[in-house]
VOBA-1610 file (N, C-alpha, C; in pm, whole numbers, padded with zeros to 5 digits, always signed):
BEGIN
Unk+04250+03185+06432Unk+04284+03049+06389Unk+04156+02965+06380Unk+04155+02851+06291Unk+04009+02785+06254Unk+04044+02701+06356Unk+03920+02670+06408Unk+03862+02599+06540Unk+03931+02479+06541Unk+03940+02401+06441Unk+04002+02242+06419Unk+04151+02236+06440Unk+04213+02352+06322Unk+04330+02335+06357Unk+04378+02415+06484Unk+04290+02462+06575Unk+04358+02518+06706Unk+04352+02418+06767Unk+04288+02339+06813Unk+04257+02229+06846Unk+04388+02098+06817Unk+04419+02080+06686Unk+04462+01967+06721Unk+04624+02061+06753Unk+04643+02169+06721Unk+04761+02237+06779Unk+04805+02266+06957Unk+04615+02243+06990Unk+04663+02253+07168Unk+04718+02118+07164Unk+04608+02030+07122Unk+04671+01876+07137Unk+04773+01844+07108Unk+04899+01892+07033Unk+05033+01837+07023Unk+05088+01929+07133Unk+05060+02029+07165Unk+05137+02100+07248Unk+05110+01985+07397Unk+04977+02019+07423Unk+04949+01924+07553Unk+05036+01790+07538Unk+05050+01731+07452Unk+05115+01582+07430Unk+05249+01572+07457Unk+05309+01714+07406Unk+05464+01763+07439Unk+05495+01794+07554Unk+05412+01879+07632Unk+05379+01897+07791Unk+05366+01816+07832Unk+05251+01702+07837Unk+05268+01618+07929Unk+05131+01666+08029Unk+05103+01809+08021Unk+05022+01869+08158Unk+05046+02000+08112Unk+04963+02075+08112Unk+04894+02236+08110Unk+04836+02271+08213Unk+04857+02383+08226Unk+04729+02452+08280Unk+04656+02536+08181Unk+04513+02579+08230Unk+04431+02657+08168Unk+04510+02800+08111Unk+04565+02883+08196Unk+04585+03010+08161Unk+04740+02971+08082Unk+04802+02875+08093Unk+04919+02881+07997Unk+04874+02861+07838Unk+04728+02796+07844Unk+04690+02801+07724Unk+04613+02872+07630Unk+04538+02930+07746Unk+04476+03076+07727Unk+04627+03181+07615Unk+04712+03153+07721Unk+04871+03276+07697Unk+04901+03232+07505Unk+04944+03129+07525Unk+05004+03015+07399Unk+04926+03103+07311Unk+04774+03063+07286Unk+04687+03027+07177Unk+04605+03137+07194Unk+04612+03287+07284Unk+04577+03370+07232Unk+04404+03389+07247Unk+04330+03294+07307Unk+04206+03318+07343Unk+04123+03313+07475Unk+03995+03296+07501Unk+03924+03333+07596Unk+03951+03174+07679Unk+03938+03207+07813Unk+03859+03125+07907Unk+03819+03015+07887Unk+03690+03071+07816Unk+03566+02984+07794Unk+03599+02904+07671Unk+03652+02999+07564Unk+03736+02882+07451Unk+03811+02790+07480Unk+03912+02812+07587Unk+03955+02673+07561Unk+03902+02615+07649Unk+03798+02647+07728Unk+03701+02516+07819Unk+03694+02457+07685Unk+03611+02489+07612Unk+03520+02437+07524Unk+03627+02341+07435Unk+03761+02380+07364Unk+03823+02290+07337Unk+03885+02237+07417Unk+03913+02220+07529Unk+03975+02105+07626Unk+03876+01991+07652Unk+03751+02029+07626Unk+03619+01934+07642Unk+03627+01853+07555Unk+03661+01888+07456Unk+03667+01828+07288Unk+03772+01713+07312Unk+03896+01796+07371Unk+03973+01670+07370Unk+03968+01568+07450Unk+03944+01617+07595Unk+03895+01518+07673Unk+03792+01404+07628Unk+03654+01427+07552Unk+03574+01344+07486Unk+03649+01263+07395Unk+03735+01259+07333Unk+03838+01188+07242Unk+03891+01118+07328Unk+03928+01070+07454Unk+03983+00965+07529Unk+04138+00989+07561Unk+04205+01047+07454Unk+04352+01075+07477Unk+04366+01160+07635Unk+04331+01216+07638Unk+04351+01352+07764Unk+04217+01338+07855Unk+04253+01403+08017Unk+04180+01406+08139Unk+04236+01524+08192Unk+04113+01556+08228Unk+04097+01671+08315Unk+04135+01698+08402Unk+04262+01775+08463Unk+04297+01792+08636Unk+04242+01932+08669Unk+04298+01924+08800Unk+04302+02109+08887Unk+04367+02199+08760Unk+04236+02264+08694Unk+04338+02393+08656Unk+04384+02380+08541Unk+04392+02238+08499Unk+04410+02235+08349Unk+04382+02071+08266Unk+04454+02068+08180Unk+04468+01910+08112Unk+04584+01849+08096Unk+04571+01717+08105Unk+04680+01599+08111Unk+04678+01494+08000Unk+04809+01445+07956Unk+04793+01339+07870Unk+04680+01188+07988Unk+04618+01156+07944Unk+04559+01000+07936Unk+04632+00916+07941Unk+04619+00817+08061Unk+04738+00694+08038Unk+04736+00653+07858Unk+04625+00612+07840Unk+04595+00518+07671Unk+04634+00612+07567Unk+04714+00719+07637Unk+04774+00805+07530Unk+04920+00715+07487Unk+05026+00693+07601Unk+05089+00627+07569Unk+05076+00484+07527Unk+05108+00467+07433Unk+05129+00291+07409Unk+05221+00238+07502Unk+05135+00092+07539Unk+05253+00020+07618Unk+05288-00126+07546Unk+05400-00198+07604Unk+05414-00322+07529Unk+05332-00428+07518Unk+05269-00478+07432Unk+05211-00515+07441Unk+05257-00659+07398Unk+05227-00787+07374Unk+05211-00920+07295Unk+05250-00941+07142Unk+05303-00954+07084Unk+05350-00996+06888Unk+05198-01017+06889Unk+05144-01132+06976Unk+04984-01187+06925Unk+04918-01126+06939Unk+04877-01077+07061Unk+04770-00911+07059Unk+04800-00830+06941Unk+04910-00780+06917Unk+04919-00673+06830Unk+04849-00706+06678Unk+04892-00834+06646Unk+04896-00875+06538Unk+04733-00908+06443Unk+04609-00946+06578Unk+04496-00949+06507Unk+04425-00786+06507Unk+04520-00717+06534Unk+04443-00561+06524Unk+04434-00489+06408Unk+04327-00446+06339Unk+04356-00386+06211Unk+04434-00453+06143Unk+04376-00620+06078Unk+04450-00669+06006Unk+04488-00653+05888Unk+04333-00592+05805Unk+04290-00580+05664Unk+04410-00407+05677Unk+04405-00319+05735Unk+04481-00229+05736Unk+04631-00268+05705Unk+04715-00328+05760Unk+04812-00390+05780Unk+04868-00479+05677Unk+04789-00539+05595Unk+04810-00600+05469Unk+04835-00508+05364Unk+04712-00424+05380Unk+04726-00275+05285Unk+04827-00260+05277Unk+04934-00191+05380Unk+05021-00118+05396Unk+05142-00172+05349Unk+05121-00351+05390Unk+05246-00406+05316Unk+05250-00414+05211Unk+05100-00437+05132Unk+05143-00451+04956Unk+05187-00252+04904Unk+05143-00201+05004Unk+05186-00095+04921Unk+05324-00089+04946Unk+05432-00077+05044Unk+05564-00103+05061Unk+05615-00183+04974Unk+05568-00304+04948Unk+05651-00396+04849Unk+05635-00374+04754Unk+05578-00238+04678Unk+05567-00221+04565Unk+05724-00135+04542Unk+05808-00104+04656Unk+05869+00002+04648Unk+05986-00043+04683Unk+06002-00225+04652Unk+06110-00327+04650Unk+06164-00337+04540Unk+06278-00348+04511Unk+06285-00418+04356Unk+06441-00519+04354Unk+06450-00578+04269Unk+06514-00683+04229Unk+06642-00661+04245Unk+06715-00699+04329Unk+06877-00657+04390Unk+06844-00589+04500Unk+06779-00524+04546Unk+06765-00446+04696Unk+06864-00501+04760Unk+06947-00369+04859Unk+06957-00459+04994Unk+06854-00391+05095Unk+06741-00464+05175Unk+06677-00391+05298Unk+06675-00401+05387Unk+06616-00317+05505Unk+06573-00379+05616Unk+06390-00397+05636Unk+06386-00491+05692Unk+06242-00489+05748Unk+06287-00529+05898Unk+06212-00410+05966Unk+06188-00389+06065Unk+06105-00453+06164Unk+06106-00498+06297Unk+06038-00592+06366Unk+05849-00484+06398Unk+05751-00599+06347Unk+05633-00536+06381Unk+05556-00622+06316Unk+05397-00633+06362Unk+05278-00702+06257Unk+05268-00610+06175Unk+05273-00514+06148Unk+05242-00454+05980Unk+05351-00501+05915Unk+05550-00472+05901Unk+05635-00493+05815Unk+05617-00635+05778Unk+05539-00677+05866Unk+05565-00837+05856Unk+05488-00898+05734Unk+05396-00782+05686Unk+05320-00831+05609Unk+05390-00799+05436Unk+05485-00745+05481Unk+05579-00723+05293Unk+05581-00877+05281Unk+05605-00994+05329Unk+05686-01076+05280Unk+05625-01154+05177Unk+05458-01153+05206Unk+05367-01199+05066Unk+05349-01150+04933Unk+05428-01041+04986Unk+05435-00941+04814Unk+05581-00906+04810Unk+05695-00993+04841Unk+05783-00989+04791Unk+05881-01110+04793Unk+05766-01202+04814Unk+05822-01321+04845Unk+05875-01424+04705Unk+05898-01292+04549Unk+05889-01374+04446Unk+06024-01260+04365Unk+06094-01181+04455Unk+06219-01091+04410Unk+06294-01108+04479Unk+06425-01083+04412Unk+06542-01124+04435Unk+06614-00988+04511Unk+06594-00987+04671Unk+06637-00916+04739Unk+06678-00998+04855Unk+06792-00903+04913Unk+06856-00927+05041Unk+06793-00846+05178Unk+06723-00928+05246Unk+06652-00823+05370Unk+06777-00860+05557Unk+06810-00776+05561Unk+06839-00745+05663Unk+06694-00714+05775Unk+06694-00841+05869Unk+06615-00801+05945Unk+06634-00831+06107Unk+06517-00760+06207Unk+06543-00849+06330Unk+06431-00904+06402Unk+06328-00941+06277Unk+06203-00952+06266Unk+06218-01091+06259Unk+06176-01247+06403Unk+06222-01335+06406Unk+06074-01426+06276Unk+05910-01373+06322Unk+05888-01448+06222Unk+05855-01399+06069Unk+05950-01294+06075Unk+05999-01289+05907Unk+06101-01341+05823Unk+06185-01380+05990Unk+06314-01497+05913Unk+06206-01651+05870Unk+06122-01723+05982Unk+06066-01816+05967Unk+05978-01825+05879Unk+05919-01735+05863Unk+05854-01694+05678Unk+05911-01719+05532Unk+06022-01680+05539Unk+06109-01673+05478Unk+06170-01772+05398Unk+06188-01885+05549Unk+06262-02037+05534Unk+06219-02077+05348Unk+06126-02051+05284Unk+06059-02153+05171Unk+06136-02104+05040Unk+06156-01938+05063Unk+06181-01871+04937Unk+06319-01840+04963Unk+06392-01944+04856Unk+06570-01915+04830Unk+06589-01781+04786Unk+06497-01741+04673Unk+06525-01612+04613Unk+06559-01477+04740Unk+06496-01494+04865Unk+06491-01405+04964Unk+06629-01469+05044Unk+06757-01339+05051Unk+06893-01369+05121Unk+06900-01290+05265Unk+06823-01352+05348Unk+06817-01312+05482Unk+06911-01307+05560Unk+06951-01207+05626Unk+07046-01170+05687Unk+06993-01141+05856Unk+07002-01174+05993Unk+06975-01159+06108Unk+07050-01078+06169Unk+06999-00987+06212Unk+07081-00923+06310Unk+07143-00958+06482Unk+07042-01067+06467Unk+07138-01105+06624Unk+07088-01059+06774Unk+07123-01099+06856Unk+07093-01033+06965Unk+07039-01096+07061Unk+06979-01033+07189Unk+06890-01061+07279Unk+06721-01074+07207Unk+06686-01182+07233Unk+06486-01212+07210Unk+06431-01111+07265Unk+06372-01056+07216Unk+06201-00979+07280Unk+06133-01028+07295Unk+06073-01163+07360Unk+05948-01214+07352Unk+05830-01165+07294Unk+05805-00990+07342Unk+05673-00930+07318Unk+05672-00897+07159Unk+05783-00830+07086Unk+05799-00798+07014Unk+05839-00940+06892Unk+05871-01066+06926Unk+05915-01168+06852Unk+06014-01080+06751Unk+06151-01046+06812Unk+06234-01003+06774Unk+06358-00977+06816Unk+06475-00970+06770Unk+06600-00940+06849Unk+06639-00748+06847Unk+06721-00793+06975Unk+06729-00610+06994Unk+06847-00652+07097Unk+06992-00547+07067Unk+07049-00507+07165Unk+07194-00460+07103Unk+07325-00468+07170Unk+07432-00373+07097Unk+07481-00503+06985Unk+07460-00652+07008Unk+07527-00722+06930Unk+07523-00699+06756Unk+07378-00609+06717Unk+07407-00576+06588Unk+07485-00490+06503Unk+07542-00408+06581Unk+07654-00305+06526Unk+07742-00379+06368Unk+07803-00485+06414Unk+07902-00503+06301Unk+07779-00521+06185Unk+07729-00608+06194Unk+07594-00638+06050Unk+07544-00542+06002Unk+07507-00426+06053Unk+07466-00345+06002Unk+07568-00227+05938Unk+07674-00254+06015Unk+07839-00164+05946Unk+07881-00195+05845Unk+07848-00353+05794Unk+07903-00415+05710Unk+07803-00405+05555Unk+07728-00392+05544Unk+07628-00359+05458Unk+07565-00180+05421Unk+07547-00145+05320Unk+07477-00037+05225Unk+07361-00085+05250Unk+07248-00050+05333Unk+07129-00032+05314Unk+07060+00047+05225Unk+07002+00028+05085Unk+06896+00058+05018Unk+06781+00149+05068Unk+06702+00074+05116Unk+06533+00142+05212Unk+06548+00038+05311Unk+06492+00088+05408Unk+06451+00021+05519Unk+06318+00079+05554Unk+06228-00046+05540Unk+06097-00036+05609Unk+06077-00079+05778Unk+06023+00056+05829Unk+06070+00054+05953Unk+05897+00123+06033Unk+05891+00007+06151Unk+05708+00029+06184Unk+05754+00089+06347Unk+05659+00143+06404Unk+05638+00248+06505Unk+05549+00225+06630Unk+05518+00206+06762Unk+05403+00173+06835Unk+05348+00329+06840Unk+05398+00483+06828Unk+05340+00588+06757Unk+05386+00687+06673Unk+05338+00760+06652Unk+05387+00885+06556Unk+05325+00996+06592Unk+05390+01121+06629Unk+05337+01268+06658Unk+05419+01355+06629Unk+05413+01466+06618Unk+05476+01569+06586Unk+05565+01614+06671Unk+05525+01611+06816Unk+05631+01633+06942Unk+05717+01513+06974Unk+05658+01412+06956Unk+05744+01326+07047Unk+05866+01224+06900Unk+05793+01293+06777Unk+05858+01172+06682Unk+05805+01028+06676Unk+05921+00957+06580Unk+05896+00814+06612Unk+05916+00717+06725Unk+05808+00654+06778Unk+05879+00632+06898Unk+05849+00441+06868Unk+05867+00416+07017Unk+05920+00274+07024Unk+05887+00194+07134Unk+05846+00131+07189Unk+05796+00085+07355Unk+05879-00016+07425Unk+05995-00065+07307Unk+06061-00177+07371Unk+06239-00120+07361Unk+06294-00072+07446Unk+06407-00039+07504Unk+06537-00107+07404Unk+06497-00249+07440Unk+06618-00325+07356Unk+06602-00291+07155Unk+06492-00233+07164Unk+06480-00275+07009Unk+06535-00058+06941Unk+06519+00008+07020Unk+06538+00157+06992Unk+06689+00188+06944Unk+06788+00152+06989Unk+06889+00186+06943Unk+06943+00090+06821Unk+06897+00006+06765Unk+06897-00087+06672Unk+06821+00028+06530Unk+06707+00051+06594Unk+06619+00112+06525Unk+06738+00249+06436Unk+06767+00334+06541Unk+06822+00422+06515Unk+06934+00374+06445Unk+06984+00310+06443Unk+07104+00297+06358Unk+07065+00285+06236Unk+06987+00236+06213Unk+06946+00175+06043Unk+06895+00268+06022Unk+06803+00351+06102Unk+06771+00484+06006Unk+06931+00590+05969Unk+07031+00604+06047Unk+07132+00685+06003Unk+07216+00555+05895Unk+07198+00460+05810Unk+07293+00366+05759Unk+07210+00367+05677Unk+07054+00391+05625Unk+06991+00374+05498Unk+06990+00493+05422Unk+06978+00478+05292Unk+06965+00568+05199Unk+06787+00648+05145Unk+06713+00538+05214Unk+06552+00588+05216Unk+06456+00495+05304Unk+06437+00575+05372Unk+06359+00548+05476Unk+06197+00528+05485Unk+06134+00413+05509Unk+05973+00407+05448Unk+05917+00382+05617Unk+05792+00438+05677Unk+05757+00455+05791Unk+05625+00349+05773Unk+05597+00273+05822Unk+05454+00181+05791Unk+05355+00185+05875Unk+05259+00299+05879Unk+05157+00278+06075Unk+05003+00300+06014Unk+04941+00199+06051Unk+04788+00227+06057Unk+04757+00379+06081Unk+04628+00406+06076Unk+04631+00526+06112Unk+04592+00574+06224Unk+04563+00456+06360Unk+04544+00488+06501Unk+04709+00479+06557Unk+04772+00524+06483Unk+04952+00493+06515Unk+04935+00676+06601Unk+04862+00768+06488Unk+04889+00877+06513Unk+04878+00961+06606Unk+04928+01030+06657Unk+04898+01107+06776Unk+04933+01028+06900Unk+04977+00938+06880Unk+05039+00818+07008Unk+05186+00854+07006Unk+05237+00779+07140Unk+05365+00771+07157Unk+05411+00661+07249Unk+05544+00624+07189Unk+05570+00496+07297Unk+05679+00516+07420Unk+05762+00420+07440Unk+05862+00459+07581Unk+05926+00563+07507Unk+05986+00511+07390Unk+06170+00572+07354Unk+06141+00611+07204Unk+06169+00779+07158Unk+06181+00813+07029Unk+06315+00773+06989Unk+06287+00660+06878Unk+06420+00660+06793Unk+06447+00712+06641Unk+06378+00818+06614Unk+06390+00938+06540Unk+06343+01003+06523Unk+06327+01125+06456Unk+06262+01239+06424Unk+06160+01208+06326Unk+06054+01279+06303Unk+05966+01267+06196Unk+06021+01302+06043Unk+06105+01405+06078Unk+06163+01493+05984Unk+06264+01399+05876Unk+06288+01286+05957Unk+06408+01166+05945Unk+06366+01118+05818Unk+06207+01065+05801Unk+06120+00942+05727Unk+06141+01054+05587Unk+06133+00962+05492Unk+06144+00967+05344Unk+05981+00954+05297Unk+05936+00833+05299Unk+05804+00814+05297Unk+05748+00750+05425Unk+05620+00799+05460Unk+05531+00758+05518Unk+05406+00649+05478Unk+05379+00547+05530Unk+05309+00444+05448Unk+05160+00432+05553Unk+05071+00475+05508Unk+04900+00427+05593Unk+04809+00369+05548Unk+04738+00405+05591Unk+04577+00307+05553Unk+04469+00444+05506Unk+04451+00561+05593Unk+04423+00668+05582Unk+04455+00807+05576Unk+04408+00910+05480Unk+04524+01034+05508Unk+04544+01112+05681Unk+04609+01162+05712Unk+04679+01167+05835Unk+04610+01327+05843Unk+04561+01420+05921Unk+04502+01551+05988Unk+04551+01635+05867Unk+04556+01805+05905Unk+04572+01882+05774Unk+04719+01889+05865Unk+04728+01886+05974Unk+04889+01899+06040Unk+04977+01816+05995Unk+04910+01728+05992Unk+05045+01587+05925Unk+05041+01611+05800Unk+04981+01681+05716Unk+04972+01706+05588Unk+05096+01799+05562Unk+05074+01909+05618Unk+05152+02039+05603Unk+05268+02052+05648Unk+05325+02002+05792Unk+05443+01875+05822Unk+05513+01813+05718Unk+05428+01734+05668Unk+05504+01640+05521Unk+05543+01704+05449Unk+05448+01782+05358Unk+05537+01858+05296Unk+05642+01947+05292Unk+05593+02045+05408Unk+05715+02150+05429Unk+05879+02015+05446Unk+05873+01922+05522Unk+05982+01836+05536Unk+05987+01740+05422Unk+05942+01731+05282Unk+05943+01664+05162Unk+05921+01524+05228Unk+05884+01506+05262Unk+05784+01334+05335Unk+05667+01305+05220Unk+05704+01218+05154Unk+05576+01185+05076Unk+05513+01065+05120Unk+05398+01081+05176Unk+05246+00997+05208Unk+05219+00934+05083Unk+05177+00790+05136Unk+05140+00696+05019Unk+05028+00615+05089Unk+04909+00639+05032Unk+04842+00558+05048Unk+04736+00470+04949Unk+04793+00483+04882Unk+04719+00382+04728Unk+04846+00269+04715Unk+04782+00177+04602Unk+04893+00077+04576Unk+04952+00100+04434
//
């Protein structure tokens, strides 16, 4: 196997584990000792993973934790704009959608703030965005506040979302990996999540590209789930070969 892709293959395995030891990976992946010293070093230097007795461990800063709407929001801004004009290219006139609570979805609303669509959201300052443009028929889902997330999340959205044909729903992630799926860091907002992915007809995924290889508290779907994937940069030759074999088409131009 070529050096790179063994490598980022221990690394999803380790990420799925949680914790290895040396000789289980030796067993797995079929080589020496000293090889996978040498790639466990590799990963360790990457920050994700630390070194214990005997083998390797995920890195706290592997998981995402909750963080602030405002923290999140001045990070990779110019990325994040990207991502929304490329999504709103993939709006059109009658939609019904969802936009999903996050600083990247948040950024469709400047490039679609001039079509005549209905957004189902629980994204609070994408309703307040919103307020100027009649053409945009906002629909709330309701619920308990997230402070961190500036969003609602909890069982009160069931009927709103029963009651409506979702179109696409653009839907953002705190990570994305191959083992763990899409995941989520805020509890109240995951089973919301999941519903709209089983109630839409196409599913658009929106994550910078330090989204990848992360994971948050709670997967609320499969990778396999997403229709399109939306970034800033192309994603490893794994996320490549992933996509396709599962017809996931990556978009990263406008």
């Amino acid at each position: 196997m070529i050096k790179d892709k063994r490598i980022n293959k221990i690394e999803e395995y380790v990420t799925k584990h949680k914790s290895v030891s040396l000789d289980e990976l030796m067993s797995v992946f079929d080589v020496s000792k000293n090889t996978i010293r040498r790639d466990i070093q590799q990963l360790v230097e990457g920050g994700d993973f630390k070194k214990v007795y005997g083998g390797i461990t995920v890195s706290d800063n592997k998981r995402t934790k909750l963080e602030s709407f405002q923290d999140r929001q001045v990070r990779n801004q110019t990325e994040k704009e990207l991502i929304g004009k490329i999504a709103s290219n993939h709006v059109e006139d009658g939609d019904v959608i969802f936009i999903d609570s996050g600083t990247t979805t948040i950024e469709m609303i400047e490039f679609i703030n001039n079509k005549q669509v209905t957004v189902i959201t629980n994204n609070i300052d994408f309703i307040v965005r919103a307020l100027p443009y009649e053409n945009l028929n906002v629909i709330t889902t309701g619920g308990i506040l997230e402070r961190k997330t500036n969003s609602f999340g909890s069982l009160k959205y069931m009927d709103v979302l029963n009651a409506y044909n979702i179109d696409k729903a653009f839907m953002a992630s705190t990570g994305v990996s191959l083992s763990n799926g899409v995941t989520n860091a805020s509890p109240l907002e995951s089973e919301l999540k999941t519903s709209v992915i089983n109630r839409c007809s196409e599913v658009f995924l929106l994550v910078d590209h330090n989204k990848f290889d992360k994971y948050g508290l709670m997967t609320y779907c499969r990778l396999d789930e997403i229709d399109y994937l939306i970034t800033d940069k192309m994603p490893n030759e794994i996320y490549q070969d992933y996509a396709k074999k599962n017809e996931i088409r990556l978009i990263l131009d406008v």
